[in-house]
N, C-alpha and C positions, 0 to 999 in steps of 0.2 A: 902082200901089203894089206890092212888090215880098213876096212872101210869104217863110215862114219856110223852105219847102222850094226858094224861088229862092235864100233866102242862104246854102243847104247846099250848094247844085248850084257856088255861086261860089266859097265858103271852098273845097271838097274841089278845084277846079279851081286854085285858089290854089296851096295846098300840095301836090299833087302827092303825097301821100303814098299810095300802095298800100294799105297796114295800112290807115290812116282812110279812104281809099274804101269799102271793101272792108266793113270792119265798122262806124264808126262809120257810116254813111251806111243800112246796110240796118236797122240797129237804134233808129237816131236817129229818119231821117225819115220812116219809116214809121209811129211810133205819135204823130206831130205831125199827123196829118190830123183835122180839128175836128172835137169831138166834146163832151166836157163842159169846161166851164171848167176845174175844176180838175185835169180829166184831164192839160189844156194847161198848165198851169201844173208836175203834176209832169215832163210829159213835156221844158218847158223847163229845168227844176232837173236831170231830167236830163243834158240835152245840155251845162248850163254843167258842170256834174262831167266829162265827157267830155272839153271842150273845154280843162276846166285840165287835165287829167292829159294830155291831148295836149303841153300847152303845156310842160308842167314837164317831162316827159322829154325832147323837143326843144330844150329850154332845158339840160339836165342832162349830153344827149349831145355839146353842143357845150362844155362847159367840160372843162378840162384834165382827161387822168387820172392818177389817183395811180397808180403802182406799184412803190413800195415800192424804188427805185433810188436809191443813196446823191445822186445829182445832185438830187432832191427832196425840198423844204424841205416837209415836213408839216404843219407850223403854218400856211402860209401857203395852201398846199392847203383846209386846213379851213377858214379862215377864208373865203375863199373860196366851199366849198360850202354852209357854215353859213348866208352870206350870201342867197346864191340861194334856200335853202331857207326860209330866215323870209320874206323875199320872195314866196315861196307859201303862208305863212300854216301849213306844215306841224307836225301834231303827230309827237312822238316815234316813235309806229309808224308813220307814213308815210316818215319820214326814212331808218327801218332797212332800210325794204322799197325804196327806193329809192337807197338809198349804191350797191351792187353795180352802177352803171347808171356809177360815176363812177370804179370802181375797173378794174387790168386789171395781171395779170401775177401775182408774187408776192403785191403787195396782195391782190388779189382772193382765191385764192386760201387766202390767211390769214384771208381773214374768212369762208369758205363752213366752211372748218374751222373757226373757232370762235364761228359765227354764232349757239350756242344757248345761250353766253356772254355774249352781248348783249344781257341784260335791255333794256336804256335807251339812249338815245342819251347820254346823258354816259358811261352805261361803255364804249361805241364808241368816243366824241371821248378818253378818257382812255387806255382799252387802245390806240388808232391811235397816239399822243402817247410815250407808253412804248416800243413796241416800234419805231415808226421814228425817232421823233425822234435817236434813239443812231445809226442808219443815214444821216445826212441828216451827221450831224457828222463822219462818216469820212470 
């Protein structure tokens, strides 16, 4: 039967990712060696937190990025990232702390500058709406 530290050894051999070798693996599977129940249990809660936030950026980095170039339709963008994101179940600060992952160029940019503007994710999706959607119609 296959333990929780064989299916860390398989996943990280899966994904090939360096970053999650490297750190999710020395931090994961070492505090998963049995000890108390519910040690195991948060040390599970932890790995799945780990293992989505692995998922959702890898998920995040491979959708389209916006930047802010008259050739892209911003609405359709959001809609799009909006998507993905309720999909992961994300609240509001998770969504702010993760847009910049989906952005690149002048986009980007414009939002590192007026990133302390962005209360909320609606004044995000509303301020992103305003200032490119005039850009996307040129």
């Amino acid at each position: 039967m296959p333990t929780f530290i064989t299916f860390m050894k398989k996943f990280l051999q899966h994904f090939d990712n360096q970053e999650l070798k490297t750190d999710l693996s020395t931090k994961i599977i070492s505090p998963c060696t049995p000890s108390k129940q519910s040690g195991n249990a948060n040390s599970q809660d932890a790995f799945m937190d780990c293992l989505r936030t692995q998922m959702l950026i890898t998920t995040l980095e491979k959708l389209p990025k916006f930047s802010g170039k008259s050739k892209q339709n911003v609405s359709n963008w959001l809609q799009e990232i909006q998507q993905t994101m309720n999909l992961f179940k994300l609240i509001d600060t998770e969504k702010l702390l993760y847009i910049s992952l989906c952005l690149e160029d002048y986009a980007q940019y414009w939002f590192y500058d007026n990133k302390h503007l962005m209360l909320t994710w609606a004044i995000l999706t509303q301020k992103l709406l305003k200032i490119f959607f005039k850009e996307c119609i040129k």
